[in-house]
VMD Tcl script that draws the C-alpha trace (Angstrom):
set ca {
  {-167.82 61.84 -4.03}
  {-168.41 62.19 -7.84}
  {-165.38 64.82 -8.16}
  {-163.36 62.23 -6.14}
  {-164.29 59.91 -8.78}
  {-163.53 62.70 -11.67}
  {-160.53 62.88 -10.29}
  {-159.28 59.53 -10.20}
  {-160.43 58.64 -13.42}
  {-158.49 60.95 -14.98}
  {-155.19 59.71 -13.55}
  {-155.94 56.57 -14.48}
  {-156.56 57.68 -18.25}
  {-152.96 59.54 -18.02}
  {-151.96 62.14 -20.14}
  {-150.52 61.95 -23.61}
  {-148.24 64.49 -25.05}
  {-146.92 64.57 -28.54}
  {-143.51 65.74 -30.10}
  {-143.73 69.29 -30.81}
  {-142.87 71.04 -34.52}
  {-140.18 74.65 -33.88}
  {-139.75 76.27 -36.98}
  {-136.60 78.59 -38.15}
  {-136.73 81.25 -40.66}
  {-134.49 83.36 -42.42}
  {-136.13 86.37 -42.07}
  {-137.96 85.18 -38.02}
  {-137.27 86.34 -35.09}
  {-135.90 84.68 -31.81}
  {-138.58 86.48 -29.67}
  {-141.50 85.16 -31.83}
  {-143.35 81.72 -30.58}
  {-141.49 79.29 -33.05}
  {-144.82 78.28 -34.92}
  {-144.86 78.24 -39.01}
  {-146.43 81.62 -39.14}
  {-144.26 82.97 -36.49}
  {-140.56 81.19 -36.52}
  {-137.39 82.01 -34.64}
  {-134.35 82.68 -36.88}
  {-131.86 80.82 -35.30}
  {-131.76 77.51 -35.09}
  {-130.06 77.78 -31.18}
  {-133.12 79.34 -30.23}
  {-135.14 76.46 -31.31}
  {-133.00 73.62 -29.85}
  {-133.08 75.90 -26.23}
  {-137.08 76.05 -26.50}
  {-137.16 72.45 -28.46}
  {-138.14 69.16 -25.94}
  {-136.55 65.48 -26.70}
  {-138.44 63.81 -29.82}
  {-139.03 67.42 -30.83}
  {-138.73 68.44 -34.47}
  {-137.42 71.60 -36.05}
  {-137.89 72.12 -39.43}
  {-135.42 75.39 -41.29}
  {-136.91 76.89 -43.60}
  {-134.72 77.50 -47.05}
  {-132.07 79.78 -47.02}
  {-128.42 80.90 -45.46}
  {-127.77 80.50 -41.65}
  {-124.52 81.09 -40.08}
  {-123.23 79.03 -37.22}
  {-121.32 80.33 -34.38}
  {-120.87 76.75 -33.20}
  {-124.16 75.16 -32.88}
  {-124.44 72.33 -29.97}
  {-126.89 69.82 -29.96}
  {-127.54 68.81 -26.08}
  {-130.82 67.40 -25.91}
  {-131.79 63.50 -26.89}
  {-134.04 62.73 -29.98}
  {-134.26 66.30 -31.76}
  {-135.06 65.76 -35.67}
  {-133.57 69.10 -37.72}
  {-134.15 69.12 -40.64}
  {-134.94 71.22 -43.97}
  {-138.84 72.82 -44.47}
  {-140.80 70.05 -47.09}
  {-139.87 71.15 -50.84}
  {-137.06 73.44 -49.63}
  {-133.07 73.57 -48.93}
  {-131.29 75.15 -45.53}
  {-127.64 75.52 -45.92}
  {-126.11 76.14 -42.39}
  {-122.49 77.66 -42.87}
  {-119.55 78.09 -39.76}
  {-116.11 79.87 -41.02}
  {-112.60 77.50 -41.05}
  {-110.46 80.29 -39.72}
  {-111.72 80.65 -36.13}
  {-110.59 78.05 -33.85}
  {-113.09 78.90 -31.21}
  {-115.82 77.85 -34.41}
  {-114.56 74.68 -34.05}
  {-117.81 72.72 -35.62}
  {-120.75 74.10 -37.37}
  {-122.69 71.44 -35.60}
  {-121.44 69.88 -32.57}
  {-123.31 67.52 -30.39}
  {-121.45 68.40 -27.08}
  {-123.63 66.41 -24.57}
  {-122.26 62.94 -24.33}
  {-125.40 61.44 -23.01}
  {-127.29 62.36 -25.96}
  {-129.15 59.78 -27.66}
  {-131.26 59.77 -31.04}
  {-132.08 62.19 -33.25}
  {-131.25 63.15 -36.50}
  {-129.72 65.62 -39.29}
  {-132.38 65.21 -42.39}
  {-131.64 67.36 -46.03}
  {-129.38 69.87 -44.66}
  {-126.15 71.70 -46.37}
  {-123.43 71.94 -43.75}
  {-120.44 73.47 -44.28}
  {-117.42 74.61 -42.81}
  {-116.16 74.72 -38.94}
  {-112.70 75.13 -37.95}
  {-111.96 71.42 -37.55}
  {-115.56 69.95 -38.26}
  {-118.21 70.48 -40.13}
  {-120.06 67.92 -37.43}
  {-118.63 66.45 -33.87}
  {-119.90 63.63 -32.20}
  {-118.36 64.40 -28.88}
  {-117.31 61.90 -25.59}
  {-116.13 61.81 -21.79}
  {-113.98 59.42 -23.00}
  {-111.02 61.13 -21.35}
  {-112.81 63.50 -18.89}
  {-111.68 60.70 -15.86}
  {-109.56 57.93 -16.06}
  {-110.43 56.28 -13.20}
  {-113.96 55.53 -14.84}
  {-114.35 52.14 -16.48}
  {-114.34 51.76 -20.10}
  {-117.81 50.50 -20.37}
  {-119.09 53.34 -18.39}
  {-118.23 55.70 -20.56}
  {-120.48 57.71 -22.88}
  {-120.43 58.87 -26.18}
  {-123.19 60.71 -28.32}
  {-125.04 57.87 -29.41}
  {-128.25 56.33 -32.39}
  {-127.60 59.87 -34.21}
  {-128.43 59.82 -38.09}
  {-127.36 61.76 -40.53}
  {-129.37 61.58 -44.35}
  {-129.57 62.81 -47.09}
  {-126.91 65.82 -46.16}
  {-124.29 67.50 -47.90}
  {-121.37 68.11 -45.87}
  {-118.59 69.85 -47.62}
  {-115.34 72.77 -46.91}
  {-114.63 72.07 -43.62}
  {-111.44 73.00 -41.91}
  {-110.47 69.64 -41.14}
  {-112.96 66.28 -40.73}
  {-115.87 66.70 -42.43}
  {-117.82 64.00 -39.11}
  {-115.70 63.62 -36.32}
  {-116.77 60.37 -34.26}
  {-115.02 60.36 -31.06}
  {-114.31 57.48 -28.44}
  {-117.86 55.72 -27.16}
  {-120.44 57.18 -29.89}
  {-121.78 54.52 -30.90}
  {-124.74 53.51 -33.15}
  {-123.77 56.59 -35.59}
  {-125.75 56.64 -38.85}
  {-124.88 58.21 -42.40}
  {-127.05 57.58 -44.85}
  {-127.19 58.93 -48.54}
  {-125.06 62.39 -47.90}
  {-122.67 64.33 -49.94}
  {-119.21 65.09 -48.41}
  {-116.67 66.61 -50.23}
  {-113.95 69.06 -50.14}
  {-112.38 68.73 -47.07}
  {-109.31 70.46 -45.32}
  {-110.71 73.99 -46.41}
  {-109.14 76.08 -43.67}
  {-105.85 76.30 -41.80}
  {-106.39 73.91 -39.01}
  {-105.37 71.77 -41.42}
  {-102.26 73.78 -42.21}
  {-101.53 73.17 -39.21}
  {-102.09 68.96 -38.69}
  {-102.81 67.70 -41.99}
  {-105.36 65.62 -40.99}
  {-108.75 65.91 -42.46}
  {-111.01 62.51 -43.71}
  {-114.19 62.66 -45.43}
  {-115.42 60.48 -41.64}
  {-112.67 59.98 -39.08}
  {-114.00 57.32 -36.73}
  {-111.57 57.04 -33.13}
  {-112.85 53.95 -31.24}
  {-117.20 54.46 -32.32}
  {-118.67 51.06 -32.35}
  {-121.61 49.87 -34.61}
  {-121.10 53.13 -37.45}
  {-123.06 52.28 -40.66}
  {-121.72 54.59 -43.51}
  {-123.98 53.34 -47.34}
  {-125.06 55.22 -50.21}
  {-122.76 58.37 -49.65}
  {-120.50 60.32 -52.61}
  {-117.38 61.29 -50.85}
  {-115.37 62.91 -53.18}
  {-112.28 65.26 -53.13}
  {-110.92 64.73 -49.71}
  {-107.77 65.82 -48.48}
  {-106.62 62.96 -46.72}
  {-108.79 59.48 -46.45}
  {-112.15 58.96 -47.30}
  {-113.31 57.04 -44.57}
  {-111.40 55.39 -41.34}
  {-112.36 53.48 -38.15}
  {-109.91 52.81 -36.34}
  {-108.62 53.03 -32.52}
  {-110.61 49.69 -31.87}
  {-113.29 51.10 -33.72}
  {-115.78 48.08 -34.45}
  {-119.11 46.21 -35.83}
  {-118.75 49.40 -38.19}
  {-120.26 48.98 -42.30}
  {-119.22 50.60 -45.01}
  {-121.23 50.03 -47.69}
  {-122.38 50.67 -51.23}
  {-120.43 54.34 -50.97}
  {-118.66 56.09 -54.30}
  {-114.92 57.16 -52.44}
  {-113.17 59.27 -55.17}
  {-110.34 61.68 -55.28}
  {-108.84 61.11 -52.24}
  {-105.17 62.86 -51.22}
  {-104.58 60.04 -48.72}
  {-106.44 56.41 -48.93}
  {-110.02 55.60 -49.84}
  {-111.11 52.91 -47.18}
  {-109.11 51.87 -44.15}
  {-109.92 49.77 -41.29}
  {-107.53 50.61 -38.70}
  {-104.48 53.03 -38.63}
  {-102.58 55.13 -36.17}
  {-104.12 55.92 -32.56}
  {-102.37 56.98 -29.42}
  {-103.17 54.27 -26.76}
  {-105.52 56.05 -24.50}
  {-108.29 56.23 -27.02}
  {-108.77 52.06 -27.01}
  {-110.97 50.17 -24.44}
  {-108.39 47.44 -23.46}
  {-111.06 45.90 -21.54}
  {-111.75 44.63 -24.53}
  {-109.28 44.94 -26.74}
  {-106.36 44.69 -24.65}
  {-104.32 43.67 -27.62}
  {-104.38 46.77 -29.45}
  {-106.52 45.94 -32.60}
  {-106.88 49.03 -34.35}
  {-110.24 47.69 -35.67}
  {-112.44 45.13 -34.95}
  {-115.52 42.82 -36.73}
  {-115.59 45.54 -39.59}
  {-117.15 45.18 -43.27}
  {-116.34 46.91 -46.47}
  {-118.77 45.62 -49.11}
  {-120.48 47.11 -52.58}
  {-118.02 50.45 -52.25}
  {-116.69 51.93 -55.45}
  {-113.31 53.70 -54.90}
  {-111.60 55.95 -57.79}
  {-108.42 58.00 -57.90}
  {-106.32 57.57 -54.55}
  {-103.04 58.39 -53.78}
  {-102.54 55.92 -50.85}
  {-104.13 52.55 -50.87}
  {-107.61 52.41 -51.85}
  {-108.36 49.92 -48.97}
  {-106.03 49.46 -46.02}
  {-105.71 46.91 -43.49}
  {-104.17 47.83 -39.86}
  {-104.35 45.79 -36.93}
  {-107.71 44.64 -38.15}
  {-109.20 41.54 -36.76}
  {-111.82 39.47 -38.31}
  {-112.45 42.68 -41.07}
  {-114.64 41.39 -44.37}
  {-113.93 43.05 -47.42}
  {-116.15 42.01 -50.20}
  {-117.45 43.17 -53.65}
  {-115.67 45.96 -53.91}
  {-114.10 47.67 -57.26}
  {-111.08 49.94 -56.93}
  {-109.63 51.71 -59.67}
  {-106.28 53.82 -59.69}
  {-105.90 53.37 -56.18}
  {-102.05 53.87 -54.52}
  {-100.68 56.47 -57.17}
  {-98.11 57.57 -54.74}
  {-98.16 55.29 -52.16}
  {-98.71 51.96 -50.63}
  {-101.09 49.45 -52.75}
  {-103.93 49.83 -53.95}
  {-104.54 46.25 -51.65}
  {-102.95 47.34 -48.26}
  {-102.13 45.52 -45.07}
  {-99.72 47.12 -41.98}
  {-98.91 46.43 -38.39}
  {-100.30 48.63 -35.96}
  {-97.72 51.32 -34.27}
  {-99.14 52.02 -30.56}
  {-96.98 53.59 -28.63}
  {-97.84 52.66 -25.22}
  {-94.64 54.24 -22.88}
  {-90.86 54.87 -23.24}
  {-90.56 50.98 -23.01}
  {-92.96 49.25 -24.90}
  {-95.47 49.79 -27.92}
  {-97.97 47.85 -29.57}
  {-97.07 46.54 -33.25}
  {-100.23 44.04 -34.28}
  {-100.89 42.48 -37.47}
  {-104.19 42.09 -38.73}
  {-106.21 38.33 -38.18}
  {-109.02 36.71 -39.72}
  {-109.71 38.78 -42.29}
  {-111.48 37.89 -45.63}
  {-110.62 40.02 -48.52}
  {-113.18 38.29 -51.51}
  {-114.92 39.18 -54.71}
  {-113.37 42.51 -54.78}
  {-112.05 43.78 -58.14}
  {-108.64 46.26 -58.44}
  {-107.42 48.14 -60.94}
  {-104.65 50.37 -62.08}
  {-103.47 52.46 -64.55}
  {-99.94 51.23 -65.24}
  {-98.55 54.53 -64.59}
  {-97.97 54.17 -61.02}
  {-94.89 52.57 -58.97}
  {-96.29 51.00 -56.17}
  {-97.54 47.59 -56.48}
  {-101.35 46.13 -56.42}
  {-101.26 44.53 -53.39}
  {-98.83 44.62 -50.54}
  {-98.13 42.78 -46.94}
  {-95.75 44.44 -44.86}
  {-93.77 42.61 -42.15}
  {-96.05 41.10 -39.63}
  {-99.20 42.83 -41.27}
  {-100.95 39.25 -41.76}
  {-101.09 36.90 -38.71}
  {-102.81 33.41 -38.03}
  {-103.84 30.65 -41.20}
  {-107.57 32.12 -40.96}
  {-106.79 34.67 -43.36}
  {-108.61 34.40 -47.02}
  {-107.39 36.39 -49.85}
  {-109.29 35.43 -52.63}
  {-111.55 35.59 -55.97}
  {-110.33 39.11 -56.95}
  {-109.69 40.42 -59.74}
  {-106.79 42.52 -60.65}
  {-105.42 44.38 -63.58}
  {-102.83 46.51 -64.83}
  {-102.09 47.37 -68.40}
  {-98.15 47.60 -67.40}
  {-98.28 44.61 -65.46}
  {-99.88 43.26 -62.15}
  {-97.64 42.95 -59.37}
  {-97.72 42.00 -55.40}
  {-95.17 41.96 -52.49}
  {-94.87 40.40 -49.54}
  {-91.98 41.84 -47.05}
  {-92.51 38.54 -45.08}
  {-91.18 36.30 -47.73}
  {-89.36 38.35 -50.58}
  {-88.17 42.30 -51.61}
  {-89.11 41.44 -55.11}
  {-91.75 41.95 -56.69}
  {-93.89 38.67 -58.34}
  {-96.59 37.73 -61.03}
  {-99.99 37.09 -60.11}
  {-99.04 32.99 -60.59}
  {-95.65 34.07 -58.75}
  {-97.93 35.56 -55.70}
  {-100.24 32.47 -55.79}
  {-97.43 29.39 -55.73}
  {-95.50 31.10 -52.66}
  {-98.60 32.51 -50.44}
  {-101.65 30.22 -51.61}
  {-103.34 33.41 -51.71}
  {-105.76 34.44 -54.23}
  {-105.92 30.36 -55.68}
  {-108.80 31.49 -57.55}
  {-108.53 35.02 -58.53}
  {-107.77 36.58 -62.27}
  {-105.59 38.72 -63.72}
  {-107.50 39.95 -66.96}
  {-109.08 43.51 -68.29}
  {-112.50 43.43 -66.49}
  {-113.76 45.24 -69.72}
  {-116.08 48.33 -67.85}
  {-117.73 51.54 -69.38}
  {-116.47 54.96 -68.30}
  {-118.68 54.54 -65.01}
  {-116.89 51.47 -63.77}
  {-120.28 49.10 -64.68}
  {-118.82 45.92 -66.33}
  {-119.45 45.10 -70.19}
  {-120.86 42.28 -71.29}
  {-118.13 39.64 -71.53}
  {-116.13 40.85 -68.62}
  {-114.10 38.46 -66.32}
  {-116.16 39.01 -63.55}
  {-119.19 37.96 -64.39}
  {-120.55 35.20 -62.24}
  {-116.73 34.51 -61.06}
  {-117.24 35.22 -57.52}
  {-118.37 33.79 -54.67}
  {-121.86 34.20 -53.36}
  {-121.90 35.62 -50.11}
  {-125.49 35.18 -48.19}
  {-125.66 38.91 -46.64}
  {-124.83 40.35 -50.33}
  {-127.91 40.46 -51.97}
  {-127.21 44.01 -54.11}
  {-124.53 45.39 -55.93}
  {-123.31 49.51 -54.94}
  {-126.61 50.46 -57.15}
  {-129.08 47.91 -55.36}
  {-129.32 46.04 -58.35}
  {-130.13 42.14 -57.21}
  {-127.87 39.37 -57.36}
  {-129.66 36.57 -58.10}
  {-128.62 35.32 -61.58}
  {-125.94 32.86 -60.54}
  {-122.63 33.51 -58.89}
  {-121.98 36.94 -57.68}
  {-119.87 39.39 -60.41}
  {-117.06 40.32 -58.57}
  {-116.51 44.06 -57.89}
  {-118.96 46.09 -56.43}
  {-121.24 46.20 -59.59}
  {-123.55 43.40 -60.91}
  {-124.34 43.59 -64.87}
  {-127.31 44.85 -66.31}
  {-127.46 48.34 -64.70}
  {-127.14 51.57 -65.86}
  {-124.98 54.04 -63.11}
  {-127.07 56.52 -60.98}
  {-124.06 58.18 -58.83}
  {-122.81 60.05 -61.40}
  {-122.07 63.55 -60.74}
  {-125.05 65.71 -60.11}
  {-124.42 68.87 -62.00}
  {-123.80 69.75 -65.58}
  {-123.76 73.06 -66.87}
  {-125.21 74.50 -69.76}
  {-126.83 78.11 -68.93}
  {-127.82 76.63 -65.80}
  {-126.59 74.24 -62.79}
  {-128.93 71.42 -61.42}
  {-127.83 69.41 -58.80}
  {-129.83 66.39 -57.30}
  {-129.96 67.15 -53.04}
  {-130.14 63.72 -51.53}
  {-129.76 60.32 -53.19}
  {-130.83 57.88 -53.51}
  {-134.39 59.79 -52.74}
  {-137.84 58.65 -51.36}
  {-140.83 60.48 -52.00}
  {-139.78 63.85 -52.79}
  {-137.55 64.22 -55.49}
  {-135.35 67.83 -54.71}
  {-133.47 69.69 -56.95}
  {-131.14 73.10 -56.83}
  {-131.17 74.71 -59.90}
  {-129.14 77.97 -60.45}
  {-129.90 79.88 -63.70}
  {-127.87 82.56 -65.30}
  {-131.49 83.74 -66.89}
  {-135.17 84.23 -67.00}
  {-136.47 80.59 -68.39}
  {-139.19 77.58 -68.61}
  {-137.77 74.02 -68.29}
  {-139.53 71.66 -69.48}
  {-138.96 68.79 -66.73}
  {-140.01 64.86 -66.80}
  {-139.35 61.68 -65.05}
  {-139.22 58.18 -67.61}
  {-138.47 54.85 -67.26}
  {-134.83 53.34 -68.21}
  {-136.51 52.16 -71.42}
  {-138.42 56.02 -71.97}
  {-141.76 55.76 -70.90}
  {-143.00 59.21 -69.21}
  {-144.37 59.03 -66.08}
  {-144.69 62.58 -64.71}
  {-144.12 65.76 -66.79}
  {-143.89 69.82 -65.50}
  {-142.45 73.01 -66.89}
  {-140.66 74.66 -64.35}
  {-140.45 78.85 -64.28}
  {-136.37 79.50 -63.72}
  {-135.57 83.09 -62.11}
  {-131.99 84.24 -62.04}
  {-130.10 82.49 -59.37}
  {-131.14 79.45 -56.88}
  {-134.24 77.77 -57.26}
  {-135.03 74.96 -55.36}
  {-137.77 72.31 -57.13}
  {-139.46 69.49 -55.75}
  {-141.18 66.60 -57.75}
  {-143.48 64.20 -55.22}
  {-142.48 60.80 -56.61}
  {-144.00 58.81 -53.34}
  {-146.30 56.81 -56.25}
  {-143.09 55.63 -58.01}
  {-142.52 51.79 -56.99}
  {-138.58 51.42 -55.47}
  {-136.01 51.16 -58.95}
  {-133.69 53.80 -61.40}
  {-135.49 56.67 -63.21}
  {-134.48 59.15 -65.22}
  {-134.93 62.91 -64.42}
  {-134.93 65.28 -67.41}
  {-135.10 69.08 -67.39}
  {-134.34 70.93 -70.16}
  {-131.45 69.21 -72.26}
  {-129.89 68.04 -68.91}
  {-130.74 63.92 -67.79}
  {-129.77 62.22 -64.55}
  {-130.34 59.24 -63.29}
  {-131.55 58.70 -60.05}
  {-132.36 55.96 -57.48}
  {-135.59 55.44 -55.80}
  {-135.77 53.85 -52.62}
}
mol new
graphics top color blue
foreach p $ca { graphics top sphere $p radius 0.5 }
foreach p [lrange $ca 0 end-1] q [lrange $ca 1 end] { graphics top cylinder $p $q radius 0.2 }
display resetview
């Protein structure tokens, strides 16, 4: 009777189990246990042996990918504490296609947390669907990798994409990574078609805080009905196509017409606090979008080649040999946003092409715009010719309130004291920051992405002087990580100080030839912009 009574007592306690820690290694072995004194060294080996809500920490150092697939729900990888894993897939093997692909479209959760990825023959990561697997399956049954996040990462020389979001994956996350240099390898050769984040039809993707930088094509698109999708508070620069578009081109059997049966290349999405530099097609784009928001943004030398650096086009969906789908985009509100160019371009600051702007629910105003050579704005709807900023206001009624006037800014785009902008715009109740996280609560919002009385923190993280330092991950929490590659033998003499140069932490730092990684613990900092110095070198950085 009393083991009977063991017995049930201890089902009725249940059992608890807890997430398990893998670890990778460099220099482990896949036949050891996967503990920190006796790791695997590949990180497939891990995610085979690894459970869902399972972590896997890498420790620093190189690892190749021969196409690494994520299948399981709710795995965390991540970098070892204090240290920097740089997972690299070549661009000239097709069957490489990504160097991390989550293949399994009924994978939820997890993350990708302070890794390097580079390369893959098309991707550097794939978030993949079963989108097209059957078509007799009903739109809202289909599945897409879904509630992945990606921080703190830097994602760069990929063949094509640098994140591919396919049909159905929703509830994608991208938070505070670097990704850069895309089109590496000769897929692209091939279909010139490689964005910094190519979203096809992914509702709910939040893109903020990322430097994406030297992209072949676009910076960021969602499009193919993509929608509910932010981009926010990102640094877009040097882009060979556009910076920001919501909408473009998709073939018809990537939309859910279920529930968009009208074709809208994009749907309910919102472009606020993003700082966009050097684009040869428009900086942001408009295609097919309905109900898009657009505000607070600050775009400089946008359309250098192409377009506007303001953009708005029909869709072009091509349905069969009969009929295609040519929508304009509806309800949008393009406000607060500040564009500039350099006078040495043709194409004009802000264009509507034929049919791009439907409905009287559209607002276009409280920009600013300006152009040493001249400001000017077209609209194929009512006129070839090109007109004034007063000219564009009398025969649209758009922009009633904007400004055409030099917005006065430092070299890092922040505005100068007696600038245009200031407290000009509109305040907007979900904008509470500018691109830095600087408040806006004295008055009326500046327009542009930037709010005075900040000094800028995403400037680039490198500068060379007879060594390299490069911030990994920002803004940053409560480690502070740095590369640092040394052509010599040498102490640096490394602090932290507030914006007005009071020290709060101090170290000296031994440098050996080559890569060092260095990690300060700044968890007892309160949220705001420091400066990091080592050496003769000084960085700003943000602390969440």
């Amino acid at each position: 009777m009393k083991k009977i009574l063991v017995f049930v007592l201890f089902l009725s306690l249940g059992v608890t189990t807890h997430a398990a820690t893998w670890y990778v290694s460099t220099n482990g072995n896949d036949n050891n246990a996967g503990t920190l004194t006796d790791p695997f060294k590949t990180l497939p080996r891990a995610i085979d042996e690894a459970q869902p809500g399972d972590e896997i920490l890498l420790r620093g150092g190189q690892y190749t990918s021969l196409e690494i697939r994520i299948n399981k729900s709710n795995l965390h990888i991540k970098s070892y504490p204090g240290e920097w894993a740089v997972i690299t897939a070549v661009t000239n093997v097709e069957d490489i296609s990504s160097c991390i692909w989550y293949n399994e479209p009924e994978t939820t959760g997890g993350s990708l947390e302070r890794l390097e990825i580079i390369g893959g023959y098309y991707y550097a990561v794939k978030f993949e669907t079963n989108w097209d697997w059957d078509p007799n399956v009903p739109f809202n049954q289909r599945k897409g990798v879904s509630g992945v996040t990606i921080k703190d990462c830097n994602i760069h020389h990929t063949g094509r994409d640098a994140i591919k979001l396919t049909p159905a994956c929703a509830n994608i996350t991208i938070l505070n990574c670097e990704i850069h240099h895309t089109g590496a390898g000769p897929g692209a050769l091939l279909d010139f078609n490689a964005e910094g984040i190519d979203n096809v039809n992914a509702p709910n993707l939040t893109v903020k805080g990322c430097y994406i930088h030297d992209i072949a094509t676009t910076g960021v698109y969602v499009k193919g009905g993509g929608r509910n999708c932010i981009i926010e508070a990102n640094r877009i620069e040097n882009c060979g196509e556009g910076g920001i578009y919501l909408g473009f081109y998709t073939d018809a059997e990537w939309f859910d017409t279920d529930f968009n049966p009208e074709y809208y290349e994009n749907i309910n999405g919102l472009v606020i606090n993003n700082l966009v530099v050097n684009t040869q097609h428009a900086g942001i784009g408009l295609w097919g979008a309905k109900d898009a928001r657009v505000y607070n943004n600050t775009i400089i030398n946008a359309a250098l080649t192409e377009h506007a650096a303001l953009f708005f086009n029909t869709t072009d969906v091509w349905i069969d040999d009969v009929t295609s789908a040519r929508v304009g985009s509806r309800n949008v509100r393009v406000v607060n946003n500040l564009f500039v160019q350099p006078g040495t371009q043709e194409p004009v600051m802000v264009r509507v092409r034929e049919n791009a702007l439907n409905g009287n629910n559209n607002q276009i105003d409280n920009n600013g715009y300006y152009d040493p050579a001249g400001t000017t704005f077209l609209d194929d709807n009512l006129d070839w010719e090109e007109w004034s900023l007063a000219q564009w206001k009398a025969q649209t009624f758009r922009d009633l309130h904007s400004f055409d006037a030099d917005p006065q800014m430092d070299g890092s785009h922040h505005l100068l004291a007696g600038s245009p902008c200031i407290n000009t715009g509109v305040n907007q109740p979900f904008i509470t920051t500018d691109r830095e996280g600087q408040p806006r609560t004295d008055g009326a919002n500046d327009i542009g992405s930037d709010e005075l009385g900040i000094v800028g923190v995403q400037e680039e993280a490198s500068v060379k002087i007879d060594y390299t330092l490069q911030i990994l991950g920002h803004p940053v929490s409560n480690e502070l990580m740095l590369r640092v590659e040394s052509t010599r033998d040498q102490v640096l003499s490394t602090s932290i100080r507030t914006l007005n140069g009071k020290m709060l932490l101090a170290e000296k730092w031994h440098i050996t030839p080559g890569e060092n990684t260095k990690t300060l613990l700044i968890s007892q900092l309160p949220a705001g912009v420091y400066i990091l110095q080592a050496g003769s070198w000084n960085q700003f950085f943000l602390k969440q």
